[in-house]
C-alpha positions as CSV (number, residue, x, y, z in Angstrom):
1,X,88.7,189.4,95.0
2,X,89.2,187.1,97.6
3,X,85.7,189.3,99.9
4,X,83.8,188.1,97.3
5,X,84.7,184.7,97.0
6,X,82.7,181.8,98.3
7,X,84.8,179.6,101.4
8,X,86.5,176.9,100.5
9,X,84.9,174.5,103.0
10,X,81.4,175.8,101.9
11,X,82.5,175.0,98.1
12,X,83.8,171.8,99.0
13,X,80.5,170.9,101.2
14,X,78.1,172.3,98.3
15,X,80.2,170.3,95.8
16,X,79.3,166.7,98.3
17,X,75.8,168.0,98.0
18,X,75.6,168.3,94.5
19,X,77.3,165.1,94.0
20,X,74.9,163.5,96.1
21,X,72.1,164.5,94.7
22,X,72.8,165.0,90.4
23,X,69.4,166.2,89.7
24,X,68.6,168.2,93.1
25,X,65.8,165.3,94.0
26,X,65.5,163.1,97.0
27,X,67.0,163.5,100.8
28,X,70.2,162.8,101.7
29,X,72.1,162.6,104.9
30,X,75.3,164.0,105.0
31,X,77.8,164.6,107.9
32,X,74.5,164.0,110.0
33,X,72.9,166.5,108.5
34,X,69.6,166.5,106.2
35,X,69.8,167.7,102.4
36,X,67.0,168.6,100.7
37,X,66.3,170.3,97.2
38,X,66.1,173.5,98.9
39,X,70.1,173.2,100.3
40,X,70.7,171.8,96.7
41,X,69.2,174.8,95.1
42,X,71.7,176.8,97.9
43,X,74.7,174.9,96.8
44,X,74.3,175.1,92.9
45,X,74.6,178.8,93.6
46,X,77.8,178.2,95.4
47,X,79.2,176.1,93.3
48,X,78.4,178.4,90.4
49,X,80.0,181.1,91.8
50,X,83.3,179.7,92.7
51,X,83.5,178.2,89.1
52,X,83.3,182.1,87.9
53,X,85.9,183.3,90.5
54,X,88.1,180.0,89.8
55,X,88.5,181.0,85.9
56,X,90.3,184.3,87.7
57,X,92.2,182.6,89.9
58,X,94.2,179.6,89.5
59,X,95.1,179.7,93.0
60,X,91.6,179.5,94.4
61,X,90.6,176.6,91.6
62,X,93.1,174.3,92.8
63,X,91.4,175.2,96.2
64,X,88.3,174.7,95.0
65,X,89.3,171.3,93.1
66,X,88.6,172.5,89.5
């Protein structure tokens, strides 16, 4: 379970992204690094997959900050 499962820094980072930028529009800066719709696009995927492995694992959720 856990192979398949997205990082836990990358799930935290994509959720920073995502927060950023609600409706995947616009540029943002962050950590020094540029965000565009395109990393957006790449971090609702990651998000959305660690939501479907965190109803599995409660562990990983709480890891995950569900």
């Amino acid at each position: 379970k856990r192979v398949f499962s997205p990082d836990i820094q990358e799930v935290l980072f994509a959720k920073r992204i995502l927060e950023a930028m609600p409706d995947g529009s616009g540029v943002e800066m962050i950590d020094g690094k540029m965000q565009d719709d395109a990393t957006w696009k790449q971090a609702k995927v990651i998000v959305d997959l660690a939501k479907l492995v965190a109803q599995k694992d409660p562990d990983l959720a709480q890891a995950y900050g569900f």
